[in-house]
VOPAGU-2260 file (C-alpha; in pm, 1 decimal, decimal comma):
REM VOPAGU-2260
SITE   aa  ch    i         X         Y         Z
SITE  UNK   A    0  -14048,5     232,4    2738,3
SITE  UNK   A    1  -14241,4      10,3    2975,1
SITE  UNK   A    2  -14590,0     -90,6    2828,3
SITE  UNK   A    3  -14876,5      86,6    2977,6
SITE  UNK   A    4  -15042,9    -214,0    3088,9
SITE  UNK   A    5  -14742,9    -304,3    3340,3
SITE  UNK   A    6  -14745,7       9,8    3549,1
SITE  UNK   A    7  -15029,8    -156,5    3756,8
SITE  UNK   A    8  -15050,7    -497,4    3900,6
SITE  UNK   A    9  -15184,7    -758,8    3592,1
SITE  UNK   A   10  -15275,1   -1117,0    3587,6
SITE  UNK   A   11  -14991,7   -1314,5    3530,2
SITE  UNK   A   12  -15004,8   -1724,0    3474,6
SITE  UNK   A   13  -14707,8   -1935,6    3319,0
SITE  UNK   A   14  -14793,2   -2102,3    3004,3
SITE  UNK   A   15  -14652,3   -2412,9    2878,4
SITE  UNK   A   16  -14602,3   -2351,4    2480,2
SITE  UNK   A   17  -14649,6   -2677,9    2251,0
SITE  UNK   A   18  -14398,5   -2542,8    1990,5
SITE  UNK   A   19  -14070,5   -2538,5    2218,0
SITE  UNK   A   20  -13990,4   -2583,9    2537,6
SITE  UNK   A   21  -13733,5   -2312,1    2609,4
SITE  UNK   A   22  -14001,3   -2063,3    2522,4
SITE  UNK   A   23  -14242,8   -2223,3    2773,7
SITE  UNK   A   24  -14281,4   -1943,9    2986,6
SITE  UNK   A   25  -14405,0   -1587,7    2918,8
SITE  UNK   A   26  -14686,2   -1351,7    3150,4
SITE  UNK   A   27  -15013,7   -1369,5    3053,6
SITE  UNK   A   28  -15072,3   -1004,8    3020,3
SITE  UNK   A   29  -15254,4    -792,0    2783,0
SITE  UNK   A   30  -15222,1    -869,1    2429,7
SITE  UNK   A   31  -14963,4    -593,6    2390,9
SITE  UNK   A   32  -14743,5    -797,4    2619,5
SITE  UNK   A   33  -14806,1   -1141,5    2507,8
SITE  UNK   A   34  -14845,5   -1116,7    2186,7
SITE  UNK   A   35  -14650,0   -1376,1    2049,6
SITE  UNK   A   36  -14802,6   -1674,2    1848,5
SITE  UNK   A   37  -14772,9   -1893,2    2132,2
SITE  UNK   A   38  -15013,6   -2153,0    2150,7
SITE  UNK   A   39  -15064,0   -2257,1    2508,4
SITE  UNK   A   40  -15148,6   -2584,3    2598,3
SITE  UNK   A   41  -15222,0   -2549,8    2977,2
SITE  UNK   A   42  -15217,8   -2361,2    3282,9
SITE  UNK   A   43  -14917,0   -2377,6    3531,3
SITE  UNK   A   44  -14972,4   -2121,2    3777,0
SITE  UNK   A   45  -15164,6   -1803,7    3816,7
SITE  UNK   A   46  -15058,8   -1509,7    4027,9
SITE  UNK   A   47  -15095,4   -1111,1    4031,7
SITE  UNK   A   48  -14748,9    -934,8    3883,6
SITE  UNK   A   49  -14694,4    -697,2    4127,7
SITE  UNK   A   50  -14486,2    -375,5    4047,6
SITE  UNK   A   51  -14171,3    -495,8    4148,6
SITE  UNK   A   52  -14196,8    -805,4    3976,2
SITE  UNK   A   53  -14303,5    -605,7    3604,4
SITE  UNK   A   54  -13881,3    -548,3    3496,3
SITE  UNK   A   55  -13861,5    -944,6    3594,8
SITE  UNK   A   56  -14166,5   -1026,4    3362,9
SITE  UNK   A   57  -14039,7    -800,9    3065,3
SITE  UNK   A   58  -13717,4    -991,5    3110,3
SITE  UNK   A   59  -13870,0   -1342,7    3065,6
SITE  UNK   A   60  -14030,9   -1159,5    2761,1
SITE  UNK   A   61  -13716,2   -1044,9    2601,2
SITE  UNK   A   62  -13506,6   -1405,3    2625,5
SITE  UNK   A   63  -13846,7   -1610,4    2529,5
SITE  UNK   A   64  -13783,9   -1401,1    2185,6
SITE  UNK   A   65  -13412,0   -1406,9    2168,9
SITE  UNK   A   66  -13283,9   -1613,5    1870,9
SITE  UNK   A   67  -13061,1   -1895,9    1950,3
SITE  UNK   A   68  -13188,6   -1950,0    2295,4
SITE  UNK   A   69  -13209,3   -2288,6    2279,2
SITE  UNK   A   70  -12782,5   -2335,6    2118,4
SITE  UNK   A   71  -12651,5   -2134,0    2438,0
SITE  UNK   A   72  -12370,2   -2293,7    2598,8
SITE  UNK   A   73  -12445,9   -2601,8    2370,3
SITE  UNK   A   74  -12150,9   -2722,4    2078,4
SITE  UNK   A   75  -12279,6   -2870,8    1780,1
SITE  UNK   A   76  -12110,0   -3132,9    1627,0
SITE  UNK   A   77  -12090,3   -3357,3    1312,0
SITE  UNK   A   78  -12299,8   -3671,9    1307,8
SITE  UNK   A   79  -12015,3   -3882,6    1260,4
SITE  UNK   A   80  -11766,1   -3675,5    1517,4
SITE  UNK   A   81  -12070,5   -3737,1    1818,3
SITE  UNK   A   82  -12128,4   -4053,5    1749,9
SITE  UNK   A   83  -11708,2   -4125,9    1749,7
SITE  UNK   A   84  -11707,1   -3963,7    2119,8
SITE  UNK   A   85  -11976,1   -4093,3    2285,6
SITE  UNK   A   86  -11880,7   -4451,3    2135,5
SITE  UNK   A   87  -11556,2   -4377,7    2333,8
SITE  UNK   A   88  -11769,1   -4237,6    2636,5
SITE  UNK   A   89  -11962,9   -4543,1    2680,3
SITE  UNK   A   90  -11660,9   -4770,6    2656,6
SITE  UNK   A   91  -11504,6   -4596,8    2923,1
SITE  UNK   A   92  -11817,6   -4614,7    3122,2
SITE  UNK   A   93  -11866,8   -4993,5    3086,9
SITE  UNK   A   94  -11474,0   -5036,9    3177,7
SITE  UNK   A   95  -11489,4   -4819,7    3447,9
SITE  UNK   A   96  -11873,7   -4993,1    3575,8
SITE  UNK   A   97  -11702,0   -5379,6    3542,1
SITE  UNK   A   98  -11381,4   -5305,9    3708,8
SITE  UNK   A   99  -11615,7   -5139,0    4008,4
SITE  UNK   A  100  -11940,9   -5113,6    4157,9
SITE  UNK   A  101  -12191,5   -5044,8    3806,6
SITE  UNK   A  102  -12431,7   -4882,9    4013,6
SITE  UNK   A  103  -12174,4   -4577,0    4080,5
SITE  UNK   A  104  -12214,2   -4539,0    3718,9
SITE  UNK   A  105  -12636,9   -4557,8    3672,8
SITE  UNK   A  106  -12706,2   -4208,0    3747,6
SITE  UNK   A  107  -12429,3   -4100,5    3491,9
SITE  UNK   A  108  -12567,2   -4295,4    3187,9
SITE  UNK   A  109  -12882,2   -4083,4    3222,9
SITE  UNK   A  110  -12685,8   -3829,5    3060,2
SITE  UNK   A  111  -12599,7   -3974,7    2749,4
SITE  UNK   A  112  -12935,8   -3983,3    2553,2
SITE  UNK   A  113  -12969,3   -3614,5    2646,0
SITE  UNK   A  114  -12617,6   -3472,1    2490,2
SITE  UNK   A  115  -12642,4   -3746,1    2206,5
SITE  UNK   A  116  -12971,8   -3542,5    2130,9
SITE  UNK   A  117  -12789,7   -3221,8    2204,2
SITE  UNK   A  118  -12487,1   -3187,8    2085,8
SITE  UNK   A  119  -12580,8   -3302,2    1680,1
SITE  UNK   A  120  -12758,5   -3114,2    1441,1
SITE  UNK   A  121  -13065,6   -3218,9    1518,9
SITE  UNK   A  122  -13448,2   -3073,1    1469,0
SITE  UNK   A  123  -13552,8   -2853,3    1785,4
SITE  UNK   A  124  -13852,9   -3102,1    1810,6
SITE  UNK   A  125  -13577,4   -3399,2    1854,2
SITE  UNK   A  126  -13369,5   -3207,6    2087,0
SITE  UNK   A  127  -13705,9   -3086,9    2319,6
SITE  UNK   A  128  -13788,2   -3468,2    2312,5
SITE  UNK   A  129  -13479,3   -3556,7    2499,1
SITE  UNK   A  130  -13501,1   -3267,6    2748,4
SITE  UNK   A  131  -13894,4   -3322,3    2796,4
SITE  UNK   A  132  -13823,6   -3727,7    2884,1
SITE  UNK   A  133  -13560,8   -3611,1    3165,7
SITE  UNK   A  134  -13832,5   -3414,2    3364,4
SITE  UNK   A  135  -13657,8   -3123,4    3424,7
SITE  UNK   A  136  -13818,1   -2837,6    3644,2
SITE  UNK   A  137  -13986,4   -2538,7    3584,5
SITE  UNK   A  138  -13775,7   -2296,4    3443,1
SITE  UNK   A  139  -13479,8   -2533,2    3409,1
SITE  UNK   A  140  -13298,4   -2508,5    3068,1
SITE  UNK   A  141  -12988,8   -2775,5    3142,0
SITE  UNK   A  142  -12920,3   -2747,7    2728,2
SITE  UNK   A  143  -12513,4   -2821,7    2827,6
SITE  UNK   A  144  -12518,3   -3072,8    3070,2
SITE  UNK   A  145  -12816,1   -3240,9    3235,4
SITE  UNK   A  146  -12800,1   -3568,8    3501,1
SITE  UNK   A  147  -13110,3   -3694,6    3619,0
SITE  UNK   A  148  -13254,6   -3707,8    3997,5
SITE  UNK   A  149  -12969,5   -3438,0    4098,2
SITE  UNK   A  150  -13158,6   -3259,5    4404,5
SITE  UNK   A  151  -13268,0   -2957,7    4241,1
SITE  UNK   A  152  -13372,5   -2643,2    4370,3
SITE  UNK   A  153  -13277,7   -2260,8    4241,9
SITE  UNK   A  154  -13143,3   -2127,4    4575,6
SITE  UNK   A  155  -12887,0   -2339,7    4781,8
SITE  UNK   A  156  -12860,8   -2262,1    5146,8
SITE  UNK   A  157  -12469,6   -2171,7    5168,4
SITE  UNK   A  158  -12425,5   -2412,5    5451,0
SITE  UNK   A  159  -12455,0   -2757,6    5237,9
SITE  UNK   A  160  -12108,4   -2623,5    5143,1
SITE  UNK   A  161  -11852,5   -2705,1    5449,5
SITE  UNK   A  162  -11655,6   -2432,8    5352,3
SITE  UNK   A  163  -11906,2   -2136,2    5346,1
SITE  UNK   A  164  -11876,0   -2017,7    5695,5
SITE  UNK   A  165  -11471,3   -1951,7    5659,2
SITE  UNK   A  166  -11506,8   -1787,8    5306,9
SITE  UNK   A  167  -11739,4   -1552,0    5476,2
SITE  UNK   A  168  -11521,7   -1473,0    5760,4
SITE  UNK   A  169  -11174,1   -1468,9    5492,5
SITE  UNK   A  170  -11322,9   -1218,2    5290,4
SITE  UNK   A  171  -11129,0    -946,9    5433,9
SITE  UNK   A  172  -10798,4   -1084,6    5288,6
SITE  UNK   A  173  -10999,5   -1096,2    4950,7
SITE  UNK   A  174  -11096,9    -739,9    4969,9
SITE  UNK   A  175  -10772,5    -629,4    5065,4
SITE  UNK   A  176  -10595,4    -799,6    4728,6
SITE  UNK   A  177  -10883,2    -647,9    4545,4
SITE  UNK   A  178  -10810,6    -297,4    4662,4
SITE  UNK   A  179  -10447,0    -325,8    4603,9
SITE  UNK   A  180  -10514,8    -417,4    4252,9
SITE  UNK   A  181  -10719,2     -84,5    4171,1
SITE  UNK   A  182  -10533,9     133,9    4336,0
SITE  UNK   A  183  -10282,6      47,8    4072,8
SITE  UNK   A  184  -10314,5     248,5    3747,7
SITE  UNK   A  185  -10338,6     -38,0    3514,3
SITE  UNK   A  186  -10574,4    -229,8    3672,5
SITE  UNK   A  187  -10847,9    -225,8    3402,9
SITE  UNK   A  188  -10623,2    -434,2    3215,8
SITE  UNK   A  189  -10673,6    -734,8    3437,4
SITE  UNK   A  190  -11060,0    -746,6    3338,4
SITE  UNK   A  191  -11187,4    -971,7    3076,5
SITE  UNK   A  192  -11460,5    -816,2    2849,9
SITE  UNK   A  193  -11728,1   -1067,7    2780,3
SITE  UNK   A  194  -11829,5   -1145,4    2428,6
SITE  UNK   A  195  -12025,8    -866,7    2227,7
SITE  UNK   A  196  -12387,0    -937,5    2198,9
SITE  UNK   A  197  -12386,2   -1225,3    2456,8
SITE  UNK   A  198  -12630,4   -1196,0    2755,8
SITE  UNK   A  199  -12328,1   -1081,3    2981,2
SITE  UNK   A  200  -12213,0    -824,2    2787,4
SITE  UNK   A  201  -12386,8    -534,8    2928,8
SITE  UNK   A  202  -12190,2    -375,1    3212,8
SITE  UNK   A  203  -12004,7    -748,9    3305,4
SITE  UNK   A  204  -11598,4    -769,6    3335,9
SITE  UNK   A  205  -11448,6    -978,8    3503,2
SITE  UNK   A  206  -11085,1   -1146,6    3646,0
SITE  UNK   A  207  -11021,5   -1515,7    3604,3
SITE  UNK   A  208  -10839,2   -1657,5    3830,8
SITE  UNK   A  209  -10920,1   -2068,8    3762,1
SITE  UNK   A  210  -11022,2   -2245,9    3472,2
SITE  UNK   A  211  -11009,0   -2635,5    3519,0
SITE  UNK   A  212  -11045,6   -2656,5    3137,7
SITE  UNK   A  213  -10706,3   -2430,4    3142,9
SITE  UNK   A  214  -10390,9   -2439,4    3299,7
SITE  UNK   A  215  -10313,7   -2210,0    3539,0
SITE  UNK   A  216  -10047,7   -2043,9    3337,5
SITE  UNK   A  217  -10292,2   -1914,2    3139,2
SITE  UNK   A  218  -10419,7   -1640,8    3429,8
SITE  UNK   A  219  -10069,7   -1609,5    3597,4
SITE  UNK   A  220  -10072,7   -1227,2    3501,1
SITE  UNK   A  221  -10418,2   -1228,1    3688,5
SITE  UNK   A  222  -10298,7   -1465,8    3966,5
SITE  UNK   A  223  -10024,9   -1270,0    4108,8
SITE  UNK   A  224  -10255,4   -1053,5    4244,0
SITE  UNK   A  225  -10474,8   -1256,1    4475,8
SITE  UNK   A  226  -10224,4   -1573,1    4613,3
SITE  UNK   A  227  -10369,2   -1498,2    4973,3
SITE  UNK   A  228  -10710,3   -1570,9    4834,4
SITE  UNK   A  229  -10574,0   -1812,1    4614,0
SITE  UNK   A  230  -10433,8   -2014,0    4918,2
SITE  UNK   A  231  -10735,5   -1950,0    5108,4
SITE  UNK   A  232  -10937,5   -2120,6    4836,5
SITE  UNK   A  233  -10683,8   -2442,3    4841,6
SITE  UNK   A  234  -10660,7   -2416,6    5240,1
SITE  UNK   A  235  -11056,4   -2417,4    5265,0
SITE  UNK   A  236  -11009,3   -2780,9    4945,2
SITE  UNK   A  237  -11207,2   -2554,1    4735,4
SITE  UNK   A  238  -10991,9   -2543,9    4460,0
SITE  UNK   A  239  -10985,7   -2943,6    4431,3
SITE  UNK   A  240  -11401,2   -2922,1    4323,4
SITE  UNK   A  241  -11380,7   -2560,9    4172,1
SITE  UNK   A  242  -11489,7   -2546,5    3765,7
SITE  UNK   A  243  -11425,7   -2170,7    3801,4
SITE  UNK   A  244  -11321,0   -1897,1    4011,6
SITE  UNK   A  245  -11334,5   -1500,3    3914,1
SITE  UNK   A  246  -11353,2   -1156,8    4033,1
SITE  UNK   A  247  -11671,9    -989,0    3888,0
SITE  UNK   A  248  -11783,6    -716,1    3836,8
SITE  UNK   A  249  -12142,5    -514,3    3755,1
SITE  UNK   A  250  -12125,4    -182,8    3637,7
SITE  UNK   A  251  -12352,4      86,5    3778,4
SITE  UNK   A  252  -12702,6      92,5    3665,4
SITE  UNK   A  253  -12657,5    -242,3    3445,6
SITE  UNK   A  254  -12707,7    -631,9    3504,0
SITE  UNK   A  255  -12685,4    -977,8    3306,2
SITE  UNK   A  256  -12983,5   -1072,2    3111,9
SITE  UNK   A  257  -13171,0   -1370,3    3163,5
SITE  UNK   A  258  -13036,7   -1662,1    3089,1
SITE  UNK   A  259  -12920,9   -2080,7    3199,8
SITE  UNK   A  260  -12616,3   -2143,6    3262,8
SITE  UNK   A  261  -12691,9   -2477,9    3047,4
SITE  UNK   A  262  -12588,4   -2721,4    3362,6
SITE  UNK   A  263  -12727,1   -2879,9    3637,1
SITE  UNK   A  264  -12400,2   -3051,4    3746,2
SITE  UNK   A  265  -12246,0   -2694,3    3898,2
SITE  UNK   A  266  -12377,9   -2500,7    4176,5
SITE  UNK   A  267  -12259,4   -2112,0    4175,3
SITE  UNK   A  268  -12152,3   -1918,5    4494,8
SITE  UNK   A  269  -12130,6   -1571,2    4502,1
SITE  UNK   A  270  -11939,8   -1417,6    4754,8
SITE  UNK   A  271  -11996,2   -1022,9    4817,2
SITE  UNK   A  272  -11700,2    -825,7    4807,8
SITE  UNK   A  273  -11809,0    -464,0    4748,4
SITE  UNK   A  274  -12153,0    -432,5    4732,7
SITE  UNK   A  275  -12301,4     -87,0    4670,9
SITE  UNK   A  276  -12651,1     -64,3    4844,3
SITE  UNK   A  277  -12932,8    -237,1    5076,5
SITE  UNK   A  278  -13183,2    -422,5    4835,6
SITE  UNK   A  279  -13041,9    -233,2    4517,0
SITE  UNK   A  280  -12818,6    -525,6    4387,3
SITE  UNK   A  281  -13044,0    -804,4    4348,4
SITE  UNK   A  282  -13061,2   -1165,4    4168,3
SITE  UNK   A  283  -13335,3   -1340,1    4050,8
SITE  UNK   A  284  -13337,6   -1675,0    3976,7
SITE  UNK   A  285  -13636,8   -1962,2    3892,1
SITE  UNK   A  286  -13966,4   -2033,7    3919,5
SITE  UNK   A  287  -14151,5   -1771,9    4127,9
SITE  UNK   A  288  -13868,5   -1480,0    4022,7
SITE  UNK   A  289  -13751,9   -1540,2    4382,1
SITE  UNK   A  290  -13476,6   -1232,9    4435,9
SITE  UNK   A  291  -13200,6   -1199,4    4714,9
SITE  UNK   A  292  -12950,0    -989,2    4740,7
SITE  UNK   A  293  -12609,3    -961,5    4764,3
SITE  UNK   A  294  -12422,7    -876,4    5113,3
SITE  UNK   A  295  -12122,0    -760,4    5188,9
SITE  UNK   A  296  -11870,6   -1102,1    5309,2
SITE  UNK   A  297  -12206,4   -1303,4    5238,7
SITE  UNK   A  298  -12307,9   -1627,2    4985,8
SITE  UNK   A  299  -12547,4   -1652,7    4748,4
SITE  UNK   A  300  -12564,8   -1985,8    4596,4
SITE  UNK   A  301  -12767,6   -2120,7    4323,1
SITE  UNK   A  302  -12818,0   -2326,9    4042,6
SITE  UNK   A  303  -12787,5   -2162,4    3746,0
SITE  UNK   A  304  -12933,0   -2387,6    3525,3
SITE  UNK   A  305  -13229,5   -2198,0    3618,9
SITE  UNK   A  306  -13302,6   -1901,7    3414,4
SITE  UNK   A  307  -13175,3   -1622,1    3625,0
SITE  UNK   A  308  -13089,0   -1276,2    3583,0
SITE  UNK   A  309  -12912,1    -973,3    3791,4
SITE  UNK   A  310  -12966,0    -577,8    3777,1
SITE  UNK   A  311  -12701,3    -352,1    3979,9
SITE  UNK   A  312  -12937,5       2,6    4030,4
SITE  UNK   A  313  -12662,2     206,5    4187,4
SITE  UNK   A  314  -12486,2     448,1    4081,7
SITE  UNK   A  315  -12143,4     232,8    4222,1
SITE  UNK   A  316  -11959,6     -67,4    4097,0
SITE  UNK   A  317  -12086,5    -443,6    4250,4
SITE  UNK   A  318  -11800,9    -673,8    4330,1
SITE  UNK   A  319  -11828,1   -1026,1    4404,8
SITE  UNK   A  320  -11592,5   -1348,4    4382,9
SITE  UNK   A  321  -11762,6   -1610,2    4182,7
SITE  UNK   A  322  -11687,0   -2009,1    4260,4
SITE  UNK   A  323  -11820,5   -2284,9    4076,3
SITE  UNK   A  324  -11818,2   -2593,5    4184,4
SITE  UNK   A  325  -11981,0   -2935,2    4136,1
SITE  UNK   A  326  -12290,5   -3013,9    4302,7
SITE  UNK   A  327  -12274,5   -3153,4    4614,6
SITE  UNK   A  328  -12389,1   -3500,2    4530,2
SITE  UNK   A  329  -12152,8   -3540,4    4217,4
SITE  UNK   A  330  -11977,2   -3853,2    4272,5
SITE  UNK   A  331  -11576,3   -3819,8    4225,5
SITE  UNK   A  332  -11641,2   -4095,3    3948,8
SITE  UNK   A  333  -11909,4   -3906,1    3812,6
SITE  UNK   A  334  -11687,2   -3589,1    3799,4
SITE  UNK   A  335  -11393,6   -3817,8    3591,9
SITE  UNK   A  336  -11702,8   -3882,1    3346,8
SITE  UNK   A  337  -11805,9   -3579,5    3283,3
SITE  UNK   A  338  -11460,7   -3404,0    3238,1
SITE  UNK   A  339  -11404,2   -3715,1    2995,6
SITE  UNK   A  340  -11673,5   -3567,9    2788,2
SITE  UNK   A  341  -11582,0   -3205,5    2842,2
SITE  UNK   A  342  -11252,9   -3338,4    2660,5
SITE  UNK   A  343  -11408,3   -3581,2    2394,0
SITE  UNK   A  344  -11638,4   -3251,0    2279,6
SITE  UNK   A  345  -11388,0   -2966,9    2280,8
SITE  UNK   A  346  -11109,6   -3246,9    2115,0
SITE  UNK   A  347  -11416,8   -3257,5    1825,9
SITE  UNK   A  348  -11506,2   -2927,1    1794,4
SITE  UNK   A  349  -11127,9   -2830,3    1761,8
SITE  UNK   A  350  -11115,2   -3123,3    1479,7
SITE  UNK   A  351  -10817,7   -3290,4    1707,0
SITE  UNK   A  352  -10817,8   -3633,4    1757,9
SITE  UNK   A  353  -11046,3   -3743,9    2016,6
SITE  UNK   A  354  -10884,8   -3821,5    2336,8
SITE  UNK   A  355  -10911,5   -4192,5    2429,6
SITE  UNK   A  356  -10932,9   -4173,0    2808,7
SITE  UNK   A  357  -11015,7   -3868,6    3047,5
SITE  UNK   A  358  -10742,6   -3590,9    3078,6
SITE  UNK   A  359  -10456,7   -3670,4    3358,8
SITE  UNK   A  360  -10442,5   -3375,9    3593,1
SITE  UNK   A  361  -10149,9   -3142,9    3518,3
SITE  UNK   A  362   -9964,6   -3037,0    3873,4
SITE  UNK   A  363  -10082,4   -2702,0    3933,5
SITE  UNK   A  364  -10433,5   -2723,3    3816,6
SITE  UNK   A  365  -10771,4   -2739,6    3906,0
C-alpha cells in the first residue's frame, strides 16, 4: 500500500550516503519513507516529487534495500584465478599497444583497476574506491564493465545510430514474423523465462535470437522464425556490433524493476513492435527519472548502466525487439579487448583453462 505521505507532492532531494555508493540515492521524504540508517553526507539536488513521479521514488526505495545490489551482473573470482587473467589481459594489451599505435589502447587500460577491484572478493569499501576514482555519473552503477571518458548520457537520440531510420521503416517485416509465430499453437515455447527472483522476473519473457557469447546454433529453434528480420539486421551491419538481439515481451499490468545493466560499453535500442497504449508503457531511466515511451516502429535508446526501470499499465501484452550494441565510440580494438576479457572471466569462473588470446570468430556468429 502506498505510504500516506506520497499521495501528495513531498520534498524530494538526492542524498549521497557515506556507507556505499550503490545506495547513494533515496527521496528525502518523511521519516516513514526514508527511514533507513543512511547517513547523508551532502545535498545533490532538491526538487518537489510530483504524483506521477511517487511509483518512480518507491522504486529507487525498494532496489536501495535490495540485498546483493552491488554483485549484479558482476562474477567473483579467486584471488589467484583474477590475478592469472588480467596478467594475460595486460600482456595482450602491451603486445597489441607496441605492434600499433599505444594510444588506441589508453582509454582501455582505464578499465583494468576497476574489474581488478571488481571481480575479487574484495570489501565493498575496496570495490566503492575503485568505482568512486572513475567519476562515474549520477545514478550510474557500471559494476560489470566500466571505461572511462565514454560520452555518457541516459537517453541516446536514435539517430547517432546510422541504421535507426531503416529499422524503423523495416519493422513491418518484423511484425509480420512475430505474428506468424503466435498464431501458431506452440508459440509460448519459444519464450525464455527469466531467472526466479531476479529484477526481470516479473511479467518478462523473452526470444533470443543472438548471443555473441553463443553460437548461433544455440537459438536455431528460435531463429527459424524471424530470417527476414534476421537478414534485415545483417543487411542494415547491425549484426557485426550487436552483443544481443531478442524479442521481448511485458506482460499486462507488470514491468522490470530497477536496476543497471552493470555496463557502460553497450547502448540498448528498443524497437516497438506491439505496443498497447499512448503514455501507458513507459521507461524510466537516470538522474531526473526522465520517462519516454515506447511507439509503435519507434527507438528508444539508452544506456543502461543507468538505473532504469519499465511498468506496462495495460491490460495488453508490450512487444519490442531489443538490440545491443557497443557504444558508438568503442574502438574495433577496444571491442577485441573487451571480448578478450569476457573470455578470460567466463574461462575462470567455469574453472577451464584460461584462454591465451581473444576468441577467433566462428563463421556464423556475432
Amino acid at each position: 500500500m502506498r505510504p500516506a505521505c506520497l499521495q501528495e507532492a513531498v520534498p524530494l532531494a538526492v542524498l549521497l550516503c557515506s556507507s556505499d555508493r550503490s545506495s547513494a540515492f533515496i527521496a528525502q521524504a518523511p521519516a516513514a519513507v526514508s527511514s533507513g540508517g543512511c547517513s547523508s553526507t551532502s545535498i545533490c539536488s532538491g526538487a518537489l516529487v510530483q504524483p506521477q513521479q511517487q511509483a518512480t521514488v518507491l522504486h529507487h526505495l525498494d532496489w536501495r534495500h535490495r540485498p546483493g545490489r552491488n554483485a549484479r551482473h558482476v562474477v567473483f573470482l579467486e584471488r589467484a584465478d583474477r590475478d592469472k587473467a588480467f596478467e594475460l589481459l595486460e600482456t595482450y594489451i602491451e603486445r597489441e599497444s607496441d605492434a600499433g599505435e599505444r594510444e588506441d589502447y589508453d582509454r582501455i587500460r582505464g578499465l583494468v583497476p576497476h574489474m581488478r577491484k571488481r571481480l575479487w572478493k574484495a570489501s565493498s569499501r575496496e570495490q566503492e574506491d575503485a568505482t568512486e576514482q572513475l567519476g562515474m555519473d549520477d545514478f550510474q552503477f557500471a559494476t560489470k564493465e566500466y571505461i572511462p571518458n565514454l560520452k555518457s548520457r541516459p537517453w541516446w537520440e536514435p539517430e547517432v545510430f546510422p541504421w535507426a531510420q531503416q529499422l524503423e521503416e523495416a519493422s513491418p517485416i518484423i511484425q509480420e514474423e512475430y505474428r506468424a509465430l503466435r498464431a501458431q499453437e506452440a508459440s509460448d515455447s519459444q519464450f525464455k523465462n527469466s531467472k526466479e527472483g531476479g529484477y526481470t522476473s516479473q511479467g518478462w519473457t523473452h526470444i533470443p535470437l543472438v548471443n555473441a557469447r553463443e553460437p548461433a546454433e544455440m537459438y536455431e529453434a528460435q531463429r527459424a522464425h524471424f530470417p527476414k528480420t534476421l537478414k534485415v539486421l545483417e543487411d542494415l551491419g547491425i549484426l557485426r556490433d550487436a552483443r544481443a538481439v531478442l524479442i521481448g515481451r511485458q506482460q499486462p499490468m507488470s514491468g522490470i524493476k530497477t536496476h543497471s545493466d552493470g555496463s557502460n560499453v553497450i547502448i540498448t535500442c528498443h524497437l516497438g513492435l506491439d505496443v498497447p497504449g499512448d503514455e501507458e508503457c513507459l521507461m524510466w531511466v537516470g538522474v531526473n527519472m526522465e520517462s519516454r515511451a515506447w511507439r509503435n516502429n519507434k527507438l528508444l535508446c539508452m544506456d543502461t548502466s543507468y538505473l532504469h526501470w519499465t511498468r506496462n499499465n495495460t491490460e495488453k501484452e508490450r512487444i519490442i525487439l531489443l538490440v545491443m550494441v557497443w557504444h558508438p565510440d568503442i574502438t574495433p580494438k577496444e571491442q577485441r579487448v573487451l571480448e578478450y576479457l569476457d573470455s578470460l572471466i567466463r574461462s575462470a569462473a567455469a574453472g577451464k583453462p584460461l584462454p591465451l588470446q581473444p576468441p577467433t570468430p566462428v563463421e556464423g556468429d556475432v
